[in-house]
ROTORNU-151877 format. One record per residue (C-alpha): residue number from 1; x, y, z. Coordinates in steps of 0.5 Angstrom, whole numbers, always signed. Layout:
N
[NUM,[X,Y,Z]]
...
// end
This chain:
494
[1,[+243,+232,+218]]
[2,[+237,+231,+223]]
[3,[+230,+229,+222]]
[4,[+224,+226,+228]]
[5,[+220,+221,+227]]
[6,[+213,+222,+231]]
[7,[+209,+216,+234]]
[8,[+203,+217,+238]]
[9,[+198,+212,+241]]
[10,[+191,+212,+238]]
[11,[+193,+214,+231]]
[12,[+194,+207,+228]]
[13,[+193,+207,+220]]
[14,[+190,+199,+221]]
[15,[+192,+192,+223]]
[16,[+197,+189,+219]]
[17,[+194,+183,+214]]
[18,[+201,+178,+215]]
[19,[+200,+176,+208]]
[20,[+203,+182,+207]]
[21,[+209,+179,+207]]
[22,[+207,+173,+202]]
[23,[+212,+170,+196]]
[24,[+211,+167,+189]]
[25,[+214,+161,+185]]
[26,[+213,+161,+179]]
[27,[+215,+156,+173]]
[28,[+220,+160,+171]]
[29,[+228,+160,+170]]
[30,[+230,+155,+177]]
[31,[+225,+157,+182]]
[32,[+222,+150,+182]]
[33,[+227,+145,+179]]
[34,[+234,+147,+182]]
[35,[+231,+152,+187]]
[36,[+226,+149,+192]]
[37,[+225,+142,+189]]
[38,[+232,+137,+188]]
[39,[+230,+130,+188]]
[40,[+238,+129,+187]]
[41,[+241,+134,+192]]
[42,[+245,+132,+199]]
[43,[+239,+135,+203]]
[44,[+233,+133,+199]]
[45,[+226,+130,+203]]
[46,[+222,+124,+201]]
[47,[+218,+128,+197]]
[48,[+225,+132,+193]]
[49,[+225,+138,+197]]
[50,[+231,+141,+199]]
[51,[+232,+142,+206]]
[52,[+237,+148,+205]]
[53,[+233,+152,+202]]
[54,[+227,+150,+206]]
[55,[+230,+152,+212]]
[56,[+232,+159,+210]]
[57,[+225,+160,+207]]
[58,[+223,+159,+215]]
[59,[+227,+165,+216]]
[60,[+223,+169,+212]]
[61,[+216,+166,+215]]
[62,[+212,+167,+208]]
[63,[+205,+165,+210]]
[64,[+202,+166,+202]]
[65,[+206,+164,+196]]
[66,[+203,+164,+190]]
[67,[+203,+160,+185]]
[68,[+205,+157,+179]]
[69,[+205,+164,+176]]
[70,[+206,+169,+173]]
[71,[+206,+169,+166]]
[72,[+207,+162,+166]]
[73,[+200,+161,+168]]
[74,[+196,+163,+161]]
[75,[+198,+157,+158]]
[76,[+197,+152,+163]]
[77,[+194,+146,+163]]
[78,[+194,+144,+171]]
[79,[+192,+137,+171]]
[80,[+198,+136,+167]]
[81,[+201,+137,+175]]
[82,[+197,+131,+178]]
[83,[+197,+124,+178]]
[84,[+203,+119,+176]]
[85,[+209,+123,+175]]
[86,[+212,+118,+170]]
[87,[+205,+120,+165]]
[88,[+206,+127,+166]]
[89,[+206,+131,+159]]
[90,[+213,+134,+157]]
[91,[+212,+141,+154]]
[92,[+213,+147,+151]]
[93,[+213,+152,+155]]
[94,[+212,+158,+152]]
[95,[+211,+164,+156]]
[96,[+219,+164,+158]]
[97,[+221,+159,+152]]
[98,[+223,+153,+156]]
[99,[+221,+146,+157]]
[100,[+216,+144,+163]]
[101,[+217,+138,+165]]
[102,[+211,+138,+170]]
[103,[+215,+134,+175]]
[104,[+211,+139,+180]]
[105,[+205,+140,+180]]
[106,[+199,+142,+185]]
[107,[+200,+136,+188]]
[108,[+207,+135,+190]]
[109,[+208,+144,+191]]
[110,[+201,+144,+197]]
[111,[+205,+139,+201]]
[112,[+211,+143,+200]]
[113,[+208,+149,+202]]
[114,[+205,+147,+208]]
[115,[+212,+143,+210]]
[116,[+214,+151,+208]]
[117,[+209,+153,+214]]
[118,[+206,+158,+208]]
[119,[+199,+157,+205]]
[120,[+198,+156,+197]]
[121,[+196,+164,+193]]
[122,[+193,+159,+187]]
[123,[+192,+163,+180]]
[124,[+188,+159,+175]]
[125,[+189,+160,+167]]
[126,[+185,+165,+164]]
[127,[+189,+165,+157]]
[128,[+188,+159,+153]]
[129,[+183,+157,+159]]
[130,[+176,+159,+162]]
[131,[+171,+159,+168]]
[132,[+170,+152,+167]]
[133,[+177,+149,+168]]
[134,[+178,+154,+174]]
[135,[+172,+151,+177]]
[136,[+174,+144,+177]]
[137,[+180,+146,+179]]
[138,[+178,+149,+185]]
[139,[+173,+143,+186]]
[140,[+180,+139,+186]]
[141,[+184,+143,+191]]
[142,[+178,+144,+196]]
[143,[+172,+140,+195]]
[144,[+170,+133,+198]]
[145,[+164,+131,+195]]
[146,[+163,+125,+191]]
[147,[+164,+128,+184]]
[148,[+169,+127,+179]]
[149,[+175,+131,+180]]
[150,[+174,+131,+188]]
[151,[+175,+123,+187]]
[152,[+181,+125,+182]]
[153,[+184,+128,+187]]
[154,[+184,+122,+192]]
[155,[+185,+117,+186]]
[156,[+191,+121,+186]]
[157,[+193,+120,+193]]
[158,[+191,+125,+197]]
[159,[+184,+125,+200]]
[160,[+182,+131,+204]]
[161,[+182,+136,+200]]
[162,[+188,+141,+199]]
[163,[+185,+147,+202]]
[164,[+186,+153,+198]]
[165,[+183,+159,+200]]
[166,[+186,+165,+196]]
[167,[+185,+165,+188]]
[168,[+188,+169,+183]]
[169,[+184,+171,+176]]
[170,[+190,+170,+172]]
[171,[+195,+174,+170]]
[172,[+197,+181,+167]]
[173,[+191,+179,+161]]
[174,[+193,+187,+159]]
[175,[+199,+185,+157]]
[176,[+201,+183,+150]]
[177,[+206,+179,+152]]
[178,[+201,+175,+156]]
[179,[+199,+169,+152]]
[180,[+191,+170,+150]]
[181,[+192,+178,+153]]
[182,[+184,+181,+153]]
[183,[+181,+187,+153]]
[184,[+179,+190,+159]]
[185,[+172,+188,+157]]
[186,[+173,+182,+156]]
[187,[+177,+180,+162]]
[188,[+172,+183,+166]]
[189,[+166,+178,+164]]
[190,[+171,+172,+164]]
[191,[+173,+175,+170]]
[192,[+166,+175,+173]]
[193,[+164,+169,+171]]
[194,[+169,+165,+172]]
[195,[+169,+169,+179]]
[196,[+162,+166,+179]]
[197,[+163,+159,+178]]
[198,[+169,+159,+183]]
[199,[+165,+161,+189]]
[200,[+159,+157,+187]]
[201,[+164,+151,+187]]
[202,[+167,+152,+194]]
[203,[+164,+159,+197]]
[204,[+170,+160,+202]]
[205,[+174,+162,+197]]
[206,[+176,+170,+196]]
[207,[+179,+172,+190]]
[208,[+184,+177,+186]]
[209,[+182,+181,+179]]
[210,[+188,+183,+175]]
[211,[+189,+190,+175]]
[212,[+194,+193,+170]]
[213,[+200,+190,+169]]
[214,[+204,+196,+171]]
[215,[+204,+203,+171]]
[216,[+207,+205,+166]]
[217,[+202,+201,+162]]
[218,[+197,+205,+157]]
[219,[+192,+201,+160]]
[220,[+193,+202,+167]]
[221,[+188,+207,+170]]
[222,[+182,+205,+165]]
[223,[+183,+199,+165]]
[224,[+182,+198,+173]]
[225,[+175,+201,+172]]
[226,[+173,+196,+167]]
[227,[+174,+190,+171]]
[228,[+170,+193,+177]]
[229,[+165,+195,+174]]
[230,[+165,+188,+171]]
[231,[+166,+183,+177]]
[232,[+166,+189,+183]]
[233,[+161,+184,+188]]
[234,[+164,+177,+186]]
[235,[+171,+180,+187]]
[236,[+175,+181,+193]]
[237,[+182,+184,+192]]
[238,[+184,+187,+185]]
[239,[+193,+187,+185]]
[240,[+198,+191,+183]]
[241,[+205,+190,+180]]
[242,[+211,+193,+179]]
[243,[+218,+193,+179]]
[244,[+224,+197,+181]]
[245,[+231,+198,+179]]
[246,[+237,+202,+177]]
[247,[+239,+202,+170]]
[248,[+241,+208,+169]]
[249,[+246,+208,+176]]
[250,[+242,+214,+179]]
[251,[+242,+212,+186]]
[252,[+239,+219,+189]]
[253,[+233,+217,+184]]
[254,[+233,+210,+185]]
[255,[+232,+211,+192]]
[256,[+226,+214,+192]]
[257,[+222,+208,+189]]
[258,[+218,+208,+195]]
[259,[+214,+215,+193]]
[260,[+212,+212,+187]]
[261,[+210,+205,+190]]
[262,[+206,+210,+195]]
[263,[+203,+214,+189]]
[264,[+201,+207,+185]]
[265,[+197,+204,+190]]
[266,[+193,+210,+193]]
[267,[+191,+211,+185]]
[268,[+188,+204,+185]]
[269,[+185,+204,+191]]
[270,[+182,+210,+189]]
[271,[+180,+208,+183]]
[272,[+177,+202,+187]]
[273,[+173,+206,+192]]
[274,[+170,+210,+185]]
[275,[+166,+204,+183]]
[276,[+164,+203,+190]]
[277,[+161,+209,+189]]
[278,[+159,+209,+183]]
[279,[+154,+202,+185]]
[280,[+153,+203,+191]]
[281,[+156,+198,+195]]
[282,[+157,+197,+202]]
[283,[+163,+192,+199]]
[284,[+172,+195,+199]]
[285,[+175,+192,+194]]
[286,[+181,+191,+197]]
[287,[+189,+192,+194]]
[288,[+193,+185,+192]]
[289,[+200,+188,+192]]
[290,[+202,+181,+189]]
[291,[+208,+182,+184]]
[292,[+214,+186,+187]]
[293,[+221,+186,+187]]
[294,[+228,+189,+184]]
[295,[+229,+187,+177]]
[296,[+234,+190,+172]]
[297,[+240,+186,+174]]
[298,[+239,+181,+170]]
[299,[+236,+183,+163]]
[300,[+242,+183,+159]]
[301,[+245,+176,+160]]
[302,[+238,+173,+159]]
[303,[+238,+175,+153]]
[304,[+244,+170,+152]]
[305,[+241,+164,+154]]
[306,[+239,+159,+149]]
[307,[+232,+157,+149]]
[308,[+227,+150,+150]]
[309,[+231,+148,+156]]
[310,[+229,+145,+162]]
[311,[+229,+150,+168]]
[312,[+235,+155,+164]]
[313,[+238,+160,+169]]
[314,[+234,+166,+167]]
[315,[+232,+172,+171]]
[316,[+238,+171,+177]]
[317,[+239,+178,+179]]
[318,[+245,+179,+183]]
[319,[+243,+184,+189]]
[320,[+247,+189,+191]]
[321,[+247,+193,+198]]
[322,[+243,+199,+196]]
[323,[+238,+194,+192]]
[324,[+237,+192,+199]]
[325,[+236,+199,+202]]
[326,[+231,+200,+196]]
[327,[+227,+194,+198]]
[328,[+226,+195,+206]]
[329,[+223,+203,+203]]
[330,[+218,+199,+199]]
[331,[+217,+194,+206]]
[332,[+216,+200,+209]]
[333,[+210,+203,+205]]
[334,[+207,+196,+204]]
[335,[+206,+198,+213]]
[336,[+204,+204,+212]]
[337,[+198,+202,+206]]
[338,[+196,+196,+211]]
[339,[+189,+199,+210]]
[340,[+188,+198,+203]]
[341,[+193,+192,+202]]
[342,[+193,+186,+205]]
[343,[+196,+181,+201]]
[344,[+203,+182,+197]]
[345,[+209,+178,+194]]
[346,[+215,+178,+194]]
[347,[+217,+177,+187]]
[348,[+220,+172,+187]]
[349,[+222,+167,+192]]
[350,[+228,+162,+190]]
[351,[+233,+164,+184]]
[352,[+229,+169,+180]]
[353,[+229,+175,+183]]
[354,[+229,+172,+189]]
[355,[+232,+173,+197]]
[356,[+235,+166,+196]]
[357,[+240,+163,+191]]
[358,[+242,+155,+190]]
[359,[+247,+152,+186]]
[360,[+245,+146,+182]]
[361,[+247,+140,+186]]
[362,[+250,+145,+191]]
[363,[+250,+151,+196]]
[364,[+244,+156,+197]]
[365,[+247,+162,+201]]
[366,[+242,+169,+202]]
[367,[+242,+175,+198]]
[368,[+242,+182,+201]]
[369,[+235,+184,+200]]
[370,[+234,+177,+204]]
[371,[+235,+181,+210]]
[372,[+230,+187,+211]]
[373,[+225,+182,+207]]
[374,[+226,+177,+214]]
[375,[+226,+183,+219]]
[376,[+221,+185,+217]]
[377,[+217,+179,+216]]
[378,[+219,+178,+223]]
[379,[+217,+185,+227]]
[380,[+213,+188,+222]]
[381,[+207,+184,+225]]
[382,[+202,+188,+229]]
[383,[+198,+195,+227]]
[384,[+202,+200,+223]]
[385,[+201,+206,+227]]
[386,[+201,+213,+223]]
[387,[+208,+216,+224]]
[388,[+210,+224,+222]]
[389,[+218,+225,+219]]
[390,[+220,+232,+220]]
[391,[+226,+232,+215]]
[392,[+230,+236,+210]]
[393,[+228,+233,+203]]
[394,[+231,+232,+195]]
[395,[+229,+233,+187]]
[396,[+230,+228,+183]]
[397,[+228,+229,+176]]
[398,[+222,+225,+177]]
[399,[+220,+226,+184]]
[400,[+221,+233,+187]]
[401,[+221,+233,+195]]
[402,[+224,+227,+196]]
[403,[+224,+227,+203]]
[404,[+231,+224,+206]]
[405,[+228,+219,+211]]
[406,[+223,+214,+210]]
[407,[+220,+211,+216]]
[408,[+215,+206,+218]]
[409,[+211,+205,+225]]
[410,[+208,+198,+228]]
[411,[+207,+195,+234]]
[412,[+205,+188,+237]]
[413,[+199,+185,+238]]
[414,[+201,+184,+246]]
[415,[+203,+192,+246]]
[416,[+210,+190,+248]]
[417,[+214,+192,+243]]
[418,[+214,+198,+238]]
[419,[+219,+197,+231]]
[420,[+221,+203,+227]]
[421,[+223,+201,+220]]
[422,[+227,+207,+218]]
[423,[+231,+208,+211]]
[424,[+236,+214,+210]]
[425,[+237,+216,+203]]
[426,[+242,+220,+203]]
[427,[+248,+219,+200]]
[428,[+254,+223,+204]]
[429,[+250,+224,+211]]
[430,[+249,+220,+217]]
[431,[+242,+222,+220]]
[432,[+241,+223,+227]]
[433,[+235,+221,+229]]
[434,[+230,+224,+235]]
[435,[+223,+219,+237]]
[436,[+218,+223,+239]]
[437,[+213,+218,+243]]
[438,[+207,+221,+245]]
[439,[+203,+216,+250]]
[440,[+209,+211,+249]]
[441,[+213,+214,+254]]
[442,[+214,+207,+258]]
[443,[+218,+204,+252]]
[444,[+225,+203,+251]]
[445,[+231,+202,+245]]
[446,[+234,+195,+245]]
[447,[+235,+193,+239]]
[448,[+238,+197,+233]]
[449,[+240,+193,+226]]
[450,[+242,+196,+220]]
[451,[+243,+195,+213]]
[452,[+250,+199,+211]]
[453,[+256,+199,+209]]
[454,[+260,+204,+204]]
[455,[+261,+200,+198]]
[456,[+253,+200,+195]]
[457,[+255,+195,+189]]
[458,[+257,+190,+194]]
[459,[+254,+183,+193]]
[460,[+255,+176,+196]]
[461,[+256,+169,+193]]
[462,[+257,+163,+194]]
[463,[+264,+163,+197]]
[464,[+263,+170,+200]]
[465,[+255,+170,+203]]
[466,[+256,+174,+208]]
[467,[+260,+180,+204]]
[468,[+253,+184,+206]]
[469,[+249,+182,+212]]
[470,[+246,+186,+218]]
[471,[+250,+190,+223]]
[472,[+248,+191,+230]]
[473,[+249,+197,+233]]
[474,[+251,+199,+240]]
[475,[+245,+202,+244]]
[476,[+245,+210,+246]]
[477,[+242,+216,+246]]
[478,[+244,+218,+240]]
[479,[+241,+214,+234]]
[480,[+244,+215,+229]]
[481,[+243,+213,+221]]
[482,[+249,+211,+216]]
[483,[+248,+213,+209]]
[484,[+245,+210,+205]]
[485,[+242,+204,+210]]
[486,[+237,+201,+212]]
[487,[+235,+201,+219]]
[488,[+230,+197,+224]]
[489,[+229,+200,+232]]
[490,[+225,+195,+237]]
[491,[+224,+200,+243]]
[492,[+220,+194,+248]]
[493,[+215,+196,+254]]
[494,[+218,+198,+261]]
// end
């Protein structure tokens, strides 16, 4: 099989927002408790953050995270997170059926993310609270005055403000499983007002609006445009979410997820742009892809787990090779809609769902999809310049004209390197791949790393974490890409 991928200079679809690499911890499963936070583990800081893991979330170099959900966010109170650790509240925690503790909270997970070298994605609860306790968070995170909770903050031991700047209007509220789900009427006035008091509070802050849960939610679409025309002028991102996966073992089809990811977010950006028009705005409303990842892996098991357990093992998907295929695919259409998404997140970080899996009181060792994800964290930074792919194409019963290549363009910001993300989605054949640089003559291949390998259920684990790792080809004439790989080509300036 061939294909050519074509670049040329002054054909760029936009500059690269770096929070398009952001992350998300929710109260969930082990995210936080045996996951990023450990106070009795061997590598555990003053605060009981574990060093292992930090230093693998460095790697990755997140900039966002957002937090603390997520479904968990609907039902919960924030001061509970604040203040002497030995008063804070026990509860049940209903959206995952657990036990929160509250041993971290807004407090402790600000210092942590700024020890991560990532800044705090805050999401306040609009199900079983309102605008009023969202302001007042706000004023608690970011504000200085002499007022109650600004002093609160201080009281409890931190007194410059937190800083926060990036603020989610709740979570999913069309969802039924969502605790005090809403209408989209009635989420776009909460959404409004709330969105209102916020920037009243601290005016330096931007904000997310919910979109539709996902998709395939009968909502999806209307809903959308309720919640604009609702709170369109207070409002900056709206966000998208979704999840992939392979249940029923079609990889040809799994595979082609990225079609889907590019048709979904072009729908609400499109969606965005129509009540732009209808109010004539000069203001984008732009997209917050802020829930994304593969999840199917671990439905089954968490059925078995009991409930109203403090951090029980939920959601750990185990990533084989050809999940973290189908994840550098996403990054790439990720890239290739950088004018309209800005920020998106990895769902999530640490256990669940995540690059980064921990044993209690042990190891923590890098899933497959830990791989593509830090590559193009690293190397993906820049401007996405516009790329054509000429390639033969395949059916599946979804999607018709799958084309066989997948390809992503970016150059840096000193425009001394250009990176070409690529996927083959073939399942027998290797690609030879033709570069076709028009006003990039000047540049050269130097680096060629690949995700591949022939057993696409591979895993790794604990005792064996580097079962699925990246290779690095030998440099020549001739590209070639496996089947079924992941691929990242850097070409740097003469």
């Amino acid at each position: 099989m061939k294909a050519t991928i074509t670049i040329s200079a002054n054909n760029s679809i936009g500059k690269i927002d770096k929070r398009i690499f952001g992350s998300f911890i929710e109260h969930l499963g082990r995210a936080v408790y045996g996951g990023i936070y450990e106070p009795d583990h061997a590598t555990s800081d003053d605060m009981g953050f574990r060093q292992d893991v930090m230093g693998m979330i460095k790697e990755l170099n997140v900039p966002v995270i957002r937090y603390p959900g997520g479904n968990f966010v609907s039902g919960y109170n924030w001061e509970d997170g604040t203040g002497d650790k030995a008063k804070r509240p026990r509860k049940m925690e209903l959206a995952w059926q657990s036990i929160e503790t509250n041993e971290v909270g807004i407090d402790e997970f600000q210092e942590w993310a700024k020890r991560a070298g990532s800044e705090v994605m805050m999401a306040v609860n609009l199900g079983t609270r309102g605008a009023n306790d969202a302001r007042n968070l706000v004023e608690y995170c970011n504000s200085d005055t002499d007022t109650y909770y600004a002093q609160m903050r201080k009281a409890n031991g931190f007194d410059k403000p937190f800083g926060i700047k990036l603020w989610c209007l709740g979570n999913e509220m069309d969802g039924p499983w969502q605790i005090c789900s809403k209408t989209p009427y009635e989420y776009g006035r909460i959404a409004c007002e709330t969105a209102k008091l916020m920037k009243w509070t601290d005016p330096s802050i931007e904000l997310v609006a919910c979109g539709s849960a996902h998709i395939n939610m009968p909502t999806f679409m209307e809903w959308e445009r309720t919640v604009l025309r609702e709170c369109y002028e207070h409002i900056d991102y709206i966000s998208l979410h979704n999840y992939y996966g392979n249940p029923a073992n079609d990889t040809a089809a799994y595979l082609a997820s990225s079609v889907e990811m590019d048709k979904f977010i072009k729908q609400v950006a499109a969606i965005c742009d129509e009540v732009k028009f209808e109010k004539e705005s000069d203001k984008t409303v732009n997209l917050s892809f802020d829930e994304w990842n593969i999840w199917f892996h671990s439905s089954e098991q968490d059925k078995e787990i009991p409930k109203w357990q403090v951090a029980p093992p939920l959601l750990e998907d185990i990533y084989n090779l050809e999940d973290a295929v189908v994840v550098g695919s996403l990054l790439i259409t990720l890239l290739n809609n950088c004018d309209r998404v800005k920020i998106a997140c990895l769902a999530q970080l640490v256990n669940v769902i995540a690059p980064i899996m921990t044993e209690n009181n042990g190891r923590c060792w890098a899933q497959t999809i830990f791989y593509p994800f830090m590559y193009t964290s690293q190397h993906g930074r820049g401007t996405t310049i516009r790329s054509f792919c000429s390639c033969d194409s395949y059916d599946t019963e979804k999607i018709k004209n799958v084309p066989y290549v997948d390809s992503a363009a970016v150059i840096s910001d000193d425009g001394n390197e250009i990176t070409i993300f690529a996927v083959n989605r073939s399942l027998n054949e290797a690609c030879d791949l033709n570069i076709a640089t028009l006003g990039y003559d000047d540049y050269s291949l130097t680096q060629h790393i690949a995700m591949e390998g022939d057993d696409l259920k591979a895993v790794n684990t604990a005792d064996s974490p580097d079962n699925v790792i990246p290779v690095e080809k030998a440099i020549s004439e001739n590209i070639s890409l496996s089947p079924h790989s992941w691929n990242m080509l850097i070409f740097k300036k003469n």
